[in-house]
C-alpha positions as a Markdown table, in Angstrom:
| # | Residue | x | y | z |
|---|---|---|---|---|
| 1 | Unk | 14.6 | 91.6 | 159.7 |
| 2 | Unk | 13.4 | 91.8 | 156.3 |
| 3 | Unk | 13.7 | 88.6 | 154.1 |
| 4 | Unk | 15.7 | 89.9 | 150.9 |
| 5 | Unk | 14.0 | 88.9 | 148.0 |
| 6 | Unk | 15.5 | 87.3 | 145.1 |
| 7 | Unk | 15.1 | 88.6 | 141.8 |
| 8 | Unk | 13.9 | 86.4 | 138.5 |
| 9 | Unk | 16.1 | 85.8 | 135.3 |
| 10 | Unk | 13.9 | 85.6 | 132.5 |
| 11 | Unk | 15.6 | 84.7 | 128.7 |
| 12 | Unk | 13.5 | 84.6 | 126.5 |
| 13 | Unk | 14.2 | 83.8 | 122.3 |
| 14 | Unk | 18.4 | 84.3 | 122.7 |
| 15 | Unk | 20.7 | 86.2 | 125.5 |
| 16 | Unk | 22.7 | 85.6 | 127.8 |
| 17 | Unk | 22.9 | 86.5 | 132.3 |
| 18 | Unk | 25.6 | 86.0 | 135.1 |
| 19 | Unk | 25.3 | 83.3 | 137.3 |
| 20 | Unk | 23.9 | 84.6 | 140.7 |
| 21 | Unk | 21.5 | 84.1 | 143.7 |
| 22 | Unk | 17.6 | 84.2 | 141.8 |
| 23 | Unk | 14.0 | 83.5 | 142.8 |
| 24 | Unk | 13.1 | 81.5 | 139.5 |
| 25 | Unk | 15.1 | 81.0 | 136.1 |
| 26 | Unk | 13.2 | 80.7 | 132.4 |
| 27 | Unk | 15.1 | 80.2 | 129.7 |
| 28 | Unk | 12.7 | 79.8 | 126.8 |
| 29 | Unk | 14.4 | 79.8 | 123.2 |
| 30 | Unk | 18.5 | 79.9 | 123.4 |
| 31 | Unk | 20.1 | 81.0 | 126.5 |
| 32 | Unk | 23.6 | 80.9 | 128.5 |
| 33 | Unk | 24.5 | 81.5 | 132.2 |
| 34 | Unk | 28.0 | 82.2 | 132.8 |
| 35 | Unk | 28.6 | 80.9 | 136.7 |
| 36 | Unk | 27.4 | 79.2 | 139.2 |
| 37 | Unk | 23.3 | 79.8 | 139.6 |
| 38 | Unk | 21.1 | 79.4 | 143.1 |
| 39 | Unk | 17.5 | 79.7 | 142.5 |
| 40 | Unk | 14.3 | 78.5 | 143.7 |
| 41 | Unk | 13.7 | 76.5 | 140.5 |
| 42 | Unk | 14.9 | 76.3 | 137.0 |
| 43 | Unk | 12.7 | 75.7 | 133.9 |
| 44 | Unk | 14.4 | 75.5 | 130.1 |
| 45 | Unk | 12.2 | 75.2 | 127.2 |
| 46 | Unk | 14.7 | 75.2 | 124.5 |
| 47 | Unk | 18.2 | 75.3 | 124.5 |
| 48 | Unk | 20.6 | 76.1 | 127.5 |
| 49 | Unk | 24.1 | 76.3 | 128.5 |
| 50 | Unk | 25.0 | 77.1 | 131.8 |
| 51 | Unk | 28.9 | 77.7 | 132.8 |
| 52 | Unk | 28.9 | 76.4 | 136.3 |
| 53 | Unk | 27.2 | 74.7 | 139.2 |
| 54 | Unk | 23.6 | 75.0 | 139.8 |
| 55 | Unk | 21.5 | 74.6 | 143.0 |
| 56 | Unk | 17.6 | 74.5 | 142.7 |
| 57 | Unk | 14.6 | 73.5 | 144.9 |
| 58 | Unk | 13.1 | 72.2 | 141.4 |
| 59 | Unk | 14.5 | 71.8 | 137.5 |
| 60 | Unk | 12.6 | 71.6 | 134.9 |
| 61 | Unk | 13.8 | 70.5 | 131.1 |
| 62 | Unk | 11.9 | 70.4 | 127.5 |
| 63 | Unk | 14.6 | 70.9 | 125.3 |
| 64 | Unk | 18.4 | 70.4 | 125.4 |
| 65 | Unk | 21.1 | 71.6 | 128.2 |
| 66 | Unk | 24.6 | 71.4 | 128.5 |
| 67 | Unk | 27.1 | 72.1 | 131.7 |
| 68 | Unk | 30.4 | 72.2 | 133.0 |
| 69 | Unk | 29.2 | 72.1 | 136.5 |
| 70 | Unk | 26.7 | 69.5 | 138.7 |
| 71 | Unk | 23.3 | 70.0 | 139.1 |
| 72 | Unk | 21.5 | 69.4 | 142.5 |
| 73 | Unk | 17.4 | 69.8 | 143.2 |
| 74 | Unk | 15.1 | 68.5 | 144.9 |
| 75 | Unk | 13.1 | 67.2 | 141.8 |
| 76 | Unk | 14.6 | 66.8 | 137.9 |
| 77 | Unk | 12.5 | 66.3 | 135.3 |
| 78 | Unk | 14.4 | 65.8 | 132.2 |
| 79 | Unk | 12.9 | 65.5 | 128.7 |
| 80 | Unk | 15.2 | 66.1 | 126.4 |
| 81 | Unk | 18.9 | 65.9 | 126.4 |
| 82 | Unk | 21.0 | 66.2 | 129.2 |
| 83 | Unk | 25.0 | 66.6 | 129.3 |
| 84 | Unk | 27.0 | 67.4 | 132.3 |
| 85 | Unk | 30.4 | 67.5 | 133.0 |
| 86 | Unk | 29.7 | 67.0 | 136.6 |
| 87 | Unk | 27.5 | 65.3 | 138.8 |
| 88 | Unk | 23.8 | 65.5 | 138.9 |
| 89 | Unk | 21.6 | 65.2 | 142.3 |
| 90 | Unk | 18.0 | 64.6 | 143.1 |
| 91 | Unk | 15.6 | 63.1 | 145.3 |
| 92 | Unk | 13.0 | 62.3 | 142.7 |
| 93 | Unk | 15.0 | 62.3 | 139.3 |
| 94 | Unk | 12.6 | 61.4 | 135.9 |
| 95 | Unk | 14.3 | 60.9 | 133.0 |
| 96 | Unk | 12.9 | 60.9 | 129.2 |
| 97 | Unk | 15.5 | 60.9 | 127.1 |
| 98 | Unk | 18.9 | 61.1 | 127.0 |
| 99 | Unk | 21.3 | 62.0 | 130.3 |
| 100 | Unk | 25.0 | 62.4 | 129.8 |
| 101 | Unk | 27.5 | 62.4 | 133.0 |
| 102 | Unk | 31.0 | 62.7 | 133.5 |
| 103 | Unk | 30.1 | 62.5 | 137.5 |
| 104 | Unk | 28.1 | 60.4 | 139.7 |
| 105 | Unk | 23.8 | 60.1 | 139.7 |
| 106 | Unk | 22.6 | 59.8 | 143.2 |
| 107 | Unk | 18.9 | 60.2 | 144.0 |
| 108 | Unk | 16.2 | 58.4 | 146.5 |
| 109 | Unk | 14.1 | 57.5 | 143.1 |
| 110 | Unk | 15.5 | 57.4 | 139.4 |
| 111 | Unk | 12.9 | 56.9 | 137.0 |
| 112 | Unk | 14.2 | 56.0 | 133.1 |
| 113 | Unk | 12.7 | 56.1 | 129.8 |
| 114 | Unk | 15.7 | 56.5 | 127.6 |
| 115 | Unk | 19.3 | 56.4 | 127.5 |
| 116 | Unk | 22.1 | 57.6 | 129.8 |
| 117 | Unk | 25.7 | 57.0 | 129.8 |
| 118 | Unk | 27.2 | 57.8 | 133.3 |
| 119 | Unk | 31.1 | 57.5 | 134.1 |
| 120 | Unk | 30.7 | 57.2 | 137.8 |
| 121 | Unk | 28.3 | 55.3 | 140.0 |
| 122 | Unk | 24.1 | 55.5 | 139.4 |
| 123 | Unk | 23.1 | 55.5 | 143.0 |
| 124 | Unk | 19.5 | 55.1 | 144.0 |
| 125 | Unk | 17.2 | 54.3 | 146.8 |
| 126 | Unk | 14.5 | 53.1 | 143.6 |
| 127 | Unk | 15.6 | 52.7 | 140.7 |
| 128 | Unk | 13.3 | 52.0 | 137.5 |
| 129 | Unk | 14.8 | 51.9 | 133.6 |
| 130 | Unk | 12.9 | 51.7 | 131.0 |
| 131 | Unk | 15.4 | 50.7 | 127.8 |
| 132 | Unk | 14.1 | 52.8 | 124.9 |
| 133 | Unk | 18.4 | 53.3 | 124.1 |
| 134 | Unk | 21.7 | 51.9 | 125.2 |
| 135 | Unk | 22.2 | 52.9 | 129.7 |
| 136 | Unk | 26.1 | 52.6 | 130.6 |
| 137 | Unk | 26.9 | 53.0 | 134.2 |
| 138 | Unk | 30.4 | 52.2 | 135.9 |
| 139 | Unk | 28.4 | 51.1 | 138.9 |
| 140 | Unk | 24.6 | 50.8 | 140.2 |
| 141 | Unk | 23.2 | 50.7 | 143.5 |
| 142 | Unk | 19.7 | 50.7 | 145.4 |
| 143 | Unk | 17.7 | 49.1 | 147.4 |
| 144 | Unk | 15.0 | 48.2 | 144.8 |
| 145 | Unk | 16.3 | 47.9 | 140.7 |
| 146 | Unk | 14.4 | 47.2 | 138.0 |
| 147 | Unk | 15.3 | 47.1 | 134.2 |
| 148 | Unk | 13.2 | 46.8 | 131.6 |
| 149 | Unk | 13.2 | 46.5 | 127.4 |
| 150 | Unk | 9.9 | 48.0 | 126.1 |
| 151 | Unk | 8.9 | 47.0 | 122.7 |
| 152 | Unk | 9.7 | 49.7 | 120.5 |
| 153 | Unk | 6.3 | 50.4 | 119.5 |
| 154 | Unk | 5.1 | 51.6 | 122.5 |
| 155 | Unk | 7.6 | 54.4 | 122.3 |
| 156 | Unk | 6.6 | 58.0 | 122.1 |
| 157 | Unk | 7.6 | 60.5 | 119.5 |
| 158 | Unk | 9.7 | 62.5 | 121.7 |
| 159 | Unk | 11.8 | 59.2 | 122.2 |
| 160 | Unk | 12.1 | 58.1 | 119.0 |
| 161 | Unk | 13.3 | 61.1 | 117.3 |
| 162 | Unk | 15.8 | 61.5 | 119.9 |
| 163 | Unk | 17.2 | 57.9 | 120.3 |
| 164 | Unk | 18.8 | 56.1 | 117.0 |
| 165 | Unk | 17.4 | 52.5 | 116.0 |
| 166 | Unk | 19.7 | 50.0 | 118.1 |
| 167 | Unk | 18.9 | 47.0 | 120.4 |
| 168 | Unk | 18.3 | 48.8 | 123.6 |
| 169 | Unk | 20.9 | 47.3 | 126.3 |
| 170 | Unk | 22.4 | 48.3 | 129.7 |
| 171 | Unk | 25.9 | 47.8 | 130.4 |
| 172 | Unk | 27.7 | 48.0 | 133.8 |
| 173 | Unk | 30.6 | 46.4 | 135.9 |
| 174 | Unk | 28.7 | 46.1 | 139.1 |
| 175 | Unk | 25.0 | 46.2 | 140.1 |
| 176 | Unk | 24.1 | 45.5 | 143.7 |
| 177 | Unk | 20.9 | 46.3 | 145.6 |
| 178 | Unk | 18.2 | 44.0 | 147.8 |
| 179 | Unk | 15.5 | 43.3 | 145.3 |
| 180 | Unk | 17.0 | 43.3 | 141.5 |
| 181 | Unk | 15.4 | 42.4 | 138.5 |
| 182 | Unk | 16.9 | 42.7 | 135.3 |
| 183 | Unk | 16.9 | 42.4 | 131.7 |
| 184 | Unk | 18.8 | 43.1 | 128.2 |
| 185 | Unk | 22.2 | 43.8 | 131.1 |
| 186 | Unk | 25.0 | 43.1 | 130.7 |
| 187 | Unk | 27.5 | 43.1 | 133.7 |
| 188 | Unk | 30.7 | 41.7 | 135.7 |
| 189 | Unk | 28.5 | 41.3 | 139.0 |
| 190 | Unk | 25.4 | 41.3 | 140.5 |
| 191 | Unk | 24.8 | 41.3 | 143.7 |
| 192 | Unk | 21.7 | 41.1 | 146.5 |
| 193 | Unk | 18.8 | 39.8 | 148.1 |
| 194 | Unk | 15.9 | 38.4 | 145.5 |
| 195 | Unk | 17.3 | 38.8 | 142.1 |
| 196 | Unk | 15.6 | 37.8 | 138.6 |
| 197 | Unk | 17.8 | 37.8 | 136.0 |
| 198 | Unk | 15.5 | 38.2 | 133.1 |
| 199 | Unk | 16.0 | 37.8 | 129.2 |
| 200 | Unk | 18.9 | 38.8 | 127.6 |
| 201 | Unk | 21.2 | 39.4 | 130.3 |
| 202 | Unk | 24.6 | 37.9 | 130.0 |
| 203 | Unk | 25.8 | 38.1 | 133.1 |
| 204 | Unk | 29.9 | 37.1 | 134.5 |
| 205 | Unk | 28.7 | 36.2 | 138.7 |
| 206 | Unk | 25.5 | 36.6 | 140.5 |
| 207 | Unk | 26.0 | 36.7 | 144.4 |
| 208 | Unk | 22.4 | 36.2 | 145.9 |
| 209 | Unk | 21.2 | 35.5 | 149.6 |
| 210 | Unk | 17.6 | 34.9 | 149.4 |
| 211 | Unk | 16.5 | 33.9 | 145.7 |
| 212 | Unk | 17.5 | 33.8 | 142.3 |
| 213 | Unk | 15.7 | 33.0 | 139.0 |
| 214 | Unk | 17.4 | 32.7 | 135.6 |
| 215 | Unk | 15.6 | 33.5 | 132.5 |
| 216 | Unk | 16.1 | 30.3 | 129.8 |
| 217 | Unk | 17.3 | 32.9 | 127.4 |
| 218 | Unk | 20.2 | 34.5 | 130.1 |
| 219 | Unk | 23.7 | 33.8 | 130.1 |
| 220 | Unk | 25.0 | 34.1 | 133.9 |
| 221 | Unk | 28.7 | 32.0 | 133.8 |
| 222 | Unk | 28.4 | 31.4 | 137.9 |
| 223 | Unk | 26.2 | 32.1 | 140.5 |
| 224 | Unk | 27.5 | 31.8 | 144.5 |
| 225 | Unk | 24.5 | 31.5 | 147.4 |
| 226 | Unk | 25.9 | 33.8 | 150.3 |
């Protein structure tokens, strides 16, 4: 039997397509995609809105995209500005910039150089945040977690024309993982192995079983060996 092959969607300067089953999708200027899209692998260079789900072996982002579905591929590479209504699904997830959620993040490695704000929980066999904006999670977890407060003049233009001037912080209730090291956080509980609570952190319980190490300048009100 003859393997059916999938047509491209190409938009290019401004238009608009159907959702649908497609070999590759480039949207380079202003598009839309009304429905749920299946393709090999997405790339926007521009502006995109996309009216459902989409499903891709790879996704590619220079540029802005909003959604009212999830996104799930294999690799994301975001840089730009990212805001989804649903949930967003990776192996290897790299974020510069800003990411949005109303869902959950789950990937086997989240790389951050930015700011997010996710409603449910940032899930994560690696995960690596690099505060160049304010990163709000309900929950985190991983195996290995590490987050870290660049100085600001090692940011790159793309980063500072998207992020305002603030004190770069992460907030969360509840970060738990194996090997955790953290910095400018502030959260209800952290949890794990070998955790470093680094600079800035204010911090309401640490539950550790191996190792902990408190920064002079971090604020952690109790700490439990279990």
């Amino acid at each position: 039997m003859t393997e059916q092959v999938r047509p491209d969607l190409v938009i290019s300067g401004m238009g608009s397509a159907s959702g649908g089953d497609y070999g590759k999708v480039r949207i380079e200027g202003t598009g839309k995609v009304d429905g749920d899209l299946s393709c090999e692998s997405i790339q926007v260079s521009g502006m995109a809105a996309m009216g459902g789900n989409m499903t891709a072996g790879r996704f590619e982002l220079q540029g802005k995209l909003t959604g009212v579905g999830s996104l799930k591929a294999n690799t994301v590479d975001i840089e730009g500005h990212v805001n989804l209504r649903g949930r967003l699904q990776g192996d290897d997830i790299s974020l510069t910039g800003i990411l949005k959620l109303q869902g959950d993040c789950e990937a086997e490695r989240f790389a951050a150089h930015g700011g997010f704000a996710i409603q449910g929980l940032l899930n994560a066999g690696t995960i690596d945040i690099h505060l160049h904006g304010r990163g709000e999670a309900a929950e985190i977890g991983g195996e290995t977690i590490r987050v870290r407060k660049p100085e600001r003049q090692s940011w790159g233009g793309l980063l500072r024309r998207l992020i305002p001037a603030f004190n770069p912080r992460l907030t969360t209730g509840t970060i738990e993982g194996d090997d955790v090291h953290l910095e400018a956080t502030t959260a209800g509980i952290v949890r794990g192995s070998h955790v470093h609570i680094g600079e800035g952190c204010e911090i309401r319980l640490v539950e550790y079983r191996t190792e902990l190490i408190v920064h002079p300048d971090a604020n952690v009100a109790k700490r439990v060996k279990i």
